[in-house]
C-alpha positions in Angstrom: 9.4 -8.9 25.1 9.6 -5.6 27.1 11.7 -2.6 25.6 13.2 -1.9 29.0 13.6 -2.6 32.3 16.3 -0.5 34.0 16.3 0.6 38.1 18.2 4.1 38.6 18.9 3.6 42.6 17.2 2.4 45.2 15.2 5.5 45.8 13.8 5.2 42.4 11.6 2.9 41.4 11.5 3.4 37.2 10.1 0.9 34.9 9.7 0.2 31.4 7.4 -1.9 30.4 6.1 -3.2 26.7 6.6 -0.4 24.8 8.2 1.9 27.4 5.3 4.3 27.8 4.4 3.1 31.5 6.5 5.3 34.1 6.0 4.6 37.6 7.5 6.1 40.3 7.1 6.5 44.7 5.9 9.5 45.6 8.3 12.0 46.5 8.6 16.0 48.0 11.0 16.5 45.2 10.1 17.4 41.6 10.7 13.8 39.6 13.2 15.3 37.0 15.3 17.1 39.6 15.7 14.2 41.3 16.7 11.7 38.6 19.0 14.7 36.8 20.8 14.6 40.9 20.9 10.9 40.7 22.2 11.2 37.0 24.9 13.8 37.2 27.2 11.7 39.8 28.5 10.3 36.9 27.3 11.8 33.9 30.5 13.7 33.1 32.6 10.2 33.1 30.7 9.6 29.7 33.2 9.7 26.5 32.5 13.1 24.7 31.1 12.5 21.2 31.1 16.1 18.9 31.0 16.5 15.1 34.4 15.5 13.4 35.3 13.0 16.6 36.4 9.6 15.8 33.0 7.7 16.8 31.5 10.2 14.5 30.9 7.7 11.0 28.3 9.9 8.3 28.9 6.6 5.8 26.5 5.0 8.3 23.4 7.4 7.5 20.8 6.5 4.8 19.9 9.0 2.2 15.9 9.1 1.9 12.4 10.0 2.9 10.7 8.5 5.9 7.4 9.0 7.2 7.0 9.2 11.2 3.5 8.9 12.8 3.3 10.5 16.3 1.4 8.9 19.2 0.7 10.2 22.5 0.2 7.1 24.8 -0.6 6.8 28.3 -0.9 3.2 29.5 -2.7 1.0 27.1 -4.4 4.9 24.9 -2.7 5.7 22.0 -3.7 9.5 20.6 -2.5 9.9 17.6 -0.9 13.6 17.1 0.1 14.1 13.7 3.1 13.0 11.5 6.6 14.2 10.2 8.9 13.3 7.4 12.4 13.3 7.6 14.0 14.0 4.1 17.8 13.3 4.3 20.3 14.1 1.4 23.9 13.7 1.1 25.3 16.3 -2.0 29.1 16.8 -2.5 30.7 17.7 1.2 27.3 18.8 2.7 24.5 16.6 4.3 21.0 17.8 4.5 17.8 17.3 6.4 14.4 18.9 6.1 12.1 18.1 8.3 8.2 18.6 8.0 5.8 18.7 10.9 2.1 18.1 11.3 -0.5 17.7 13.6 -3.6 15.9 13.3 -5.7 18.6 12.9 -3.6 20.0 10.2 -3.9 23.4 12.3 -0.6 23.5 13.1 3.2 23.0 11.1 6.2 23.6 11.3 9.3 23.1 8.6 13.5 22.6 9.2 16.4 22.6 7.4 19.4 21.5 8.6 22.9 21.6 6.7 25.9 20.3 8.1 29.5 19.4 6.9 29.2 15.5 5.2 32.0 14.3 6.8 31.8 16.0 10.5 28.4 16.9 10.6 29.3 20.2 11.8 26.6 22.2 11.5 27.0 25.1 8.3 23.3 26.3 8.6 19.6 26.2 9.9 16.3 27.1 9.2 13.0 27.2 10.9 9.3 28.0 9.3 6.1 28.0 11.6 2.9 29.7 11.7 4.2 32.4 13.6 7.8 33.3 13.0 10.8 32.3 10.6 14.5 31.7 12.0 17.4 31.2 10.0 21.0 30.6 12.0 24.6 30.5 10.0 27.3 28.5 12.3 30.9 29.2 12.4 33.1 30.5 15.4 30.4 33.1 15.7 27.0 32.0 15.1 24.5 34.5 13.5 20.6 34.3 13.5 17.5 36.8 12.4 13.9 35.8 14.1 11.6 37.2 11.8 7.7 37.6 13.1 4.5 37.1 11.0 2.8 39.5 13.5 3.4 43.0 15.0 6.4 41.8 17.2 9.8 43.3 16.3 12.4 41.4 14.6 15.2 40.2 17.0 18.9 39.3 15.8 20.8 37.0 17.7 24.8 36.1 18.0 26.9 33.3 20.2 29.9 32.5 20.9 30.0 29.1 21.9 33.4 27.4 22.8 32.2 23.4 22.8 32.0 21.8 19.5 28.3 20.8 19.0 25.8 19.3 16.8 23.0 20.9 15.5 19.8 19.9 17.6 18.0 18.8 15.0 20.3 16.4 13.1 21.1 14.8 16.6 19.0 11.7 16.7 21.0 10.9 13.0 24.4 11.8 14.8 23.4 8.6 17.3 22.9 6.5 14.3 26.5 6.9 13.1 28.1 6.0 16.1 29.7 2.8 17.0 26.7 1.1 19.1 27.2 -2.0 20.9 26.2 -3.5 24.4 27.0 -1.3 27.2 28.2 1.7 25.1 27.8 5.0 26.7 28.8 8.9 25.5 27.9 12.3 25.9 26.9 14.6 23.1 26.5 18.4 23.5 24.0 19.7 20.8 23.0 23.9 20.1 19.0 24.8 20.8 18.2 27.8 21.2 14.5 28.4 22.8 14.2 32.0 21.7 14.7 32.8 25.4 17.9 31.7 27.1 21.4 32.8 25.8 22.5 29.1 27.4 22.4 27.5 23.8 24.7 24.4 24.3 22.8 21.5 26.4 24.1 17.8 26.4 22.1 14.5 25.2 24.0 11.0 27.5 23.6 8.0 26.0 23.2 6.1 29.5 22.7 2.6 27.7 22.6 0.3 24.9 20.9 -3.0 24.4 19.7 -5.4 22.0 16.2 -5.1 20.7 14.2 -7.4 18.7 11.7 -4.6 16.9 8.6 -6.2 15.3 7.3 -4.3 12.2 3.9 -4.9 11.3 5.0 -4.8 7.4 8.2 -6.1 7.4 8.4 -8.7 11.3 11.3 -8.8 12.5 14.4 -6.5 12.9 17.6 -7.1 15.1 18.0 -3.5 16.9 19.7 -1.4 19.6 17.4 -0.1 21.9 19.4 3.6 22.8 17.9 5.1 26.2 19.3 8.9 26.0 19.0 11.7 28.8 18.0 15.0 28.0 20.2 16.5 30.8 19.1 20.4 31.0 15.0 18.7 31.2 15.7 15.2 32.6 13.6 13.8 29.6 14.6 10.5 28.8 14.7 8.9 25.1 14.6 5.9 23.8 15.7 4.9 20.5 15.2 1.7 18.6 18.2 1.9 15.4 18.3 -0.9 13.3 21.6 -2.8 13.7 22.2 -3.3 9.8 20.6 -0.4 7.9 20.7 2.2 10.8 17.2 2.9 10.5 15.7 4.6 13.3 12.6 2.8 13.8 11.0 4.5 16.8 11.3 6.9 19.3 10.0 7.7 22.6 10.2 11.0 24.5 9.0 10.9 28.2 6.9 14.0 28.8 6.1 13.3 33.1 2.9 11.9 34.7 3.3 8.8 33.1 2.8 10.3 29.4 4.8 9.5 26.3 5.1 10.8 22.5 6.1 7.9 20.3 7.1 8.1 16.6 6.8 5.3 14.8 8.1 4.7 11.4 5.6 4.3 8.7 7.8 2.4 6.6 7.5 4.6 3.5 10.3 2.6 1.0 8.3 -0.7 2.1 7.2 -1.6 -1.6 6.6 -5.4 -1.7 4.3 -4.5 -5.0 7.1 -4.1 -7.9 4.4 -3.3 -10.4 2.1 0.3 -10.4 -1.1 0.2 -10.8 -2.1 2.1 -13.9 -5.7 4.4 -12.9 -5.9 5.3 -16.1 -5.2 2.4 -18.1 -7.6 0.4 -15.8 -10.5 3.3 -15.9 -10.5 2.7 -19.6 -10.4 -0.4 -20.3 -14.1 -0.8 -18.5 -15.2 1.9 -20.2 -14.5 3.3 -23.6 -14.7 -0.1 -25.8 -17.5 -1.8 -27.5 -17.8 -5.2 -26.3 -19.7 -6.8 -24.2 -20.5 -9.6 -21.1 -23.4 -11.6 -20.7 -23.2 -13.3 -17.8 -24.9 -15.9 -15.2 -23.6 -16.2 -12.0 -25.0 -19.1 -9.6 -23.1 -21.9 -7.5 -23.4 -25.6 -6.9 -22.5 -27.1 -3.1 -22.0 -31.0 -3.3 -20.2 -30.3 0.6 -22.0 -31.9 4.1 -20.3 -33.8 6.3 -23.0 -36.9 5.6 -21.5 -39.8 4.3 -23.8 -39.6 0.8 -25.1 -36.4 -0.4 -27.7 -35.6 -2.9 -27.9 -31.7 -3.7 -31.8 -31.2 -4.3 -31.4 -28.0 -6.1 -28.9 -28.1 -8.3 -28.4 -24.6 -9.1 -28.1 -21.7 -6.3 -28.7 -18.5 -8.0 -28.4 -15.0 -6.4 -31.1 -12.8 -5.4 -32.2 -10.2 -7.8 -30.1 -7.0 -7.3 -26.7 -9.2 -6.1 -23.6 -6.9 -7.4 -21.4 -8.2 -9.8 -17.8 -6.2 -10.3 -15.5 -6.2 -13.1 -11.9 -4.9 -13.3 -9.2 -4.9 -15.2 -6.6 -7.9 -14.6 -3.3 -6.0 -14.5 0.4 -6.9 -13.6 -0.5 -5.1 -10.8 -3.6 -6.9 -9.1 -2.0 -10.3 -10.4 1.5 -9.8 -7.9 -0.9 -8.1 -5.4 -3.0 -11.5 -5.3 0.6 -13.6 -5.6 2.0 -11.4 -2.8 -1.0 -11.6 -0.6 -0.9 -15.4 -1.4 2.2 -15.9 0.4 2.0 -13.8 2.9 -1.0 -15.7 4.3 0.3 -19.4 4.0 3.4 -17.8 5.4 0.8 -16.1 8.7 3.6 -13.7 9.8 3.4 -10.9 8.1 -0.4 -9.1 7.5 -1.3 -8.9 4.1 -0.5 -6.2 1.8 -3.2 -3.5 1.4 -4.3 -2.4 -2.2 -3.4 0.7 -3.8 -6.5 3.1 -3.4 -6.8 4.0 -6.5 -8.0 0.3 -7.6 -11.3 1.1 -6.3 -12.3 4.0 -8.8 -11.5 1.7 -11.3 -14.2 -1.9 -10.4 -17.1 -1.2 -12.3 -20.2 -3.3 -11.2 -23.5 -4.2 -12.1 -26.9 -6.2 -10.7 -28.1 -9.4 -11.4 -31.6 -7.9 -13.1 -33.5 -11.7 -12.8 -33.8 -14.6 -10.7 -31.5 -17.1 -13.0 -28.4 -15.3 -11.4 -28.0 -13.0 -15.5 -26.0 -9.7 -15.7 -24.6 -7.7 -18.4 -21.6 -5.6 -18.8 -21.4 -2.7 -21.5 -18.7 -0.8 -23.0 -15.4 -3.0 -22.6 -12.3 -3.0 -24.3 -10.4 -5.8 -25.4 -8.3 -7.3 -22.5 -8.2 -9.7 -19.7 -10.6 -9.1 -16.6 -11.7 -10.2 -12.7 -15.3 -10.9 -12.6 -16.2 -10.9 -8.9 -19.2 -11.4 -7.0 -20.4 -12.6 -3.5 -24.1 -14.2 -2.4 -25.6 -16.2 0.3 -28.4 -19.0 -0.4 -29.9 -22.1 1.6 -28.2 -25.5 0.7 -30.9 -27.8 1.2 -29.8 -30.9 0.5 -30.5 -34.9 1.5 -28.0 -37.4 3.1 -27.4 -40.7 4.6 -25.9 -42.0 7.7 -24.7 -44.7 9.7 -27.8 -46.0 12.3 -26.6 -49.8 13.6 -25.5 -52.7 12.1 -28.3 -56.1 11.3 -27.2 -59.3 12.3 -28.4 -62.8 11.0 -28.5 -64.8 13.9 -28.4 -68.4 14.3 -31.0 -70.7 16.5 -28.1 -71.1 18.7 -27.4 -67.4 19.6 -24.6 -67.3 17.3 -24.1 -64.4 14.6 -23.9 -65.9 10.9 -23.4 -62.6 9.3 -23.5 -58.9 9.9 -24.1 -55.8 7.8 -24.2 -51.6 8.3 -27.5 -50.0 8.5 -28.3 -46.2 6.5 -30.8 -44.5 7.0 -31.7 -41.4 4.4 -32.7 -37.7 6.0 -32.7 -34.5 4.7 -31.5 -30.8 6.3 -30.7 -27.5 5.3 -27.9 -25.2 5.8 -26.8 -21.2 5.2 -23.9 -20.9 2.6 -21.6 -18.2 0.8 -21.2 -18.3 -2.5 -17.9 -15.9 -3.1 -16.7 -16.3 -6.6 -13.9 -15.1 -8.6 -12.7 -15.7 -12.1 -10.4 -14.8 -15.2 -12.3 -13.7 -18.9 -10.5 -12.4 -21.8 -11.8 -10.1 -24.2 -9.9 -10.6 -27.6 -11.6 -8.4 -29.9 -13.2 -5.1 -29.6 -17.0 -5.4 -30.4 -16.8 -9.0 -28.9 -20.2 -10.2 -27.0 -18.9 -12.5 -24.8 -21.0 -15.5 -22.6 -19.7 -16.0 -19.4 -21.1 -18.4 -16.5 -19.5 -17.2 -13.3 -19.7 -20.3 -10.3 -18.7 -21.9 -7.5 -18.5 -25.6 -7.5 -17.7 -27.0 -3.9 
């Protein structure tokens, strides 16, 4: 299902396609963002005026939490990823606030917000800005007050305004459009305060131009009933496009034209998507496996009866693993035991890709070879509990079979058939197979020596 697909005149020929990173559009004498901020401002200033404290304004709406954005650069079918940044939003007493931590992929380059505005309104009360260069700090009120402070030789500038719009802080914007009263064809304009450091112009308005439904599929959670929110950025003529969920008010993704057919799109990494209940305890696990007394003695082989013959006779009836096959061990948790159940029905459900396991699980598997060729192993040093044995080999399933070949017929002088009865003939083949096999031991005493024959009948 496409994001988008809007036409802004018939001059203009602007598409959205997929995931609204393809821009297209006839060539013209006329820079492209003059011309669609001319086409645009016929009727931008019809738009409803939206400010902090107005009554579309709804801060009951906006979700309290962490969440993790990862930021793509895509140009037709290449994404690039950027970096990432984490919106931490917190609502305390009559104040609302949002610090925001920026990233890029390199890890060269950061940057760090604060944002604090009135919890009702969302008037902005204050804002603060860290990067590698400078620090900027602004206090809002009928006058509003600001110190850039430089990391390097450059003097240290103070700044005041006087604006006369009510406005929302630049950086608490995108939340603002979450609170407001979406729906099919809604359309407003918000005027928001940025300052670039340059211009004394500091109040530049975001348009909502339109609002549709949007189905957003998550690869962790599928599917999400949403309003896709397609904003102008009118001092630029940026477009940006917005996908909030209709229930929770999530925002799940944004898009940001940037010209020449390039996008940056944020995706949400889903960082309260915890389908595991249970933690996985490192230490409890890195301990078991290694500061008891007891041990395994094990055998691992496997036994394929499975051909598609009609009769089958397995010549050798015991398929052990080369010499030097790995054999893992670990610790069977509350954890790992949802993780499988989880997984489980997530795959018999096939819409939804399975859950990956916590990293930390593989510090914690402690292997071991088969050391003959009768498929033996040995573990050392185990405490009393109950464990995964795990271990995965290929052989050669030689085996014999019979099949149907014709039918025999008694025949009479005549010609006629007195009786008639199948014909199998024996032959023998060879196949490759897998042996991956998995099972549960208990420990119950420290000191124990326990026997263990790990297979796989088929």
């Amino acid at each position: 299902m496409d994001l988008a697909k809007f036409l802004v005149n018939n001059c203009l020929n602007i598409i959205f396609e997929k995931n609204l990173f393809s821009l297209y559009y006839k060539s013209m004498k006329l820079p492209f963002y003059f011309m669609l901020s001319v086409l645009f401002s016929v009727n931008v200033y019809a738009q409803k005026l939206v400010f902090p404290g107005s009554g579309e304004v709804n801060t009951s709406k906006l979700i309290p939490g962490k969440s993790l954005y990862i930021i793509y650069y895509v140009k037709d079918t290449s994404w690039t990823k950027k970096g990432s940044f984490t919106h931490e939003l917190s609502v305390s007493g009559s104040e609302i606030k949002l610090v925001a931590d920026y990233k890029d992929e390199a890890n060269k380059w950061y940057k760090k917000t604060i944002s604090v505005a009135d919890g009702k309104t969302m008037a902005p009360i204050s804002y603060q800005f860290e990067g590698p260069k400078n620090t900027f700090k602004l206090t809002f009120g009928a006058t509003v007050n600001g110190k850039l402070d430089y990391f390097d030789n450059r003097k240290d500038q103070s700044v005041s305004f006087s604006p006369k719009e009510k406005y929302v802080d630049y950086n608490l914007s995108e939340h603002l459009f979450t609170t407001l009263p979406l729906k099919t064809g809604y359309t407003a304009r918000v005027p928001e305060f940025y300052y670039d450091g340059k211009s004394d112009k500091v109040i530049t308005y975001y348009t909502i131009k339109e609002v549709k439904s949007y189905v957003h599929r998550s690869p962790k959670t599928g599917n999400h009933e949403c309003w896709l929110v397609t904003v102008l950025e009118e001092s630029s003529g940026a477009i940006y496009n917005y996908v909030i969920d209709k229930q929770n008010h999530a925002i799940w993704q944004r898009e940001m034209s940037m010209g020449k057919g390039m996008w940056e799109i944020c995706v949400n990494d889903e960082l309260d998507y915890q389908p595991i209940k249970n933690k996985f305890n490192k230490e409890e696990a890195l301990a078991k496996v290694e500061k008891g007394n007891s041990v395994i003695l094990g055998t691992a082989f496997a036994r394929d009866h499975s051909s598609r013959g009609i009769a089958i006779v397995n010549i050798n009836k015991a398929q052990y693993p080369p010499k030097g096959t790995v054999v893992s061990i670990l610790l069977n948790s509350p954890y790992i035991q949802e993780w499988k159940e989880v997984n489980k029905k997530i795959k018999k459900g096939k819409k939804l890709p399975e859950v990956p396991i916590d990293p930390n699980v593989s510090a914690c598997i402690k292997t071991t070879k088969v050391y003959d060729n009768q498929g033996h192993f040995e573990f050392t040093n185990l405490m009393p509990g109950e464990y995964l044995l795990m271990t995965s080999f290929g052989y050669t399933h030689s085996y014999t079979y019979s099949y149907y070949a014709g039918t025999s017929y008694l025949m009479h002088p005549s010609g006629a058939v007195l009786s008639s009865s199948p014909v199998y003939n024996t032959a023998s083949a060879s196949t490759g197979a897998n042996a991956n096999i998995e099972t549960v031991v208990t420990i119950k005493e420290n000191g124990e020596q326990l026997k263990v024959s790990l297979k796989d009948v088929r």
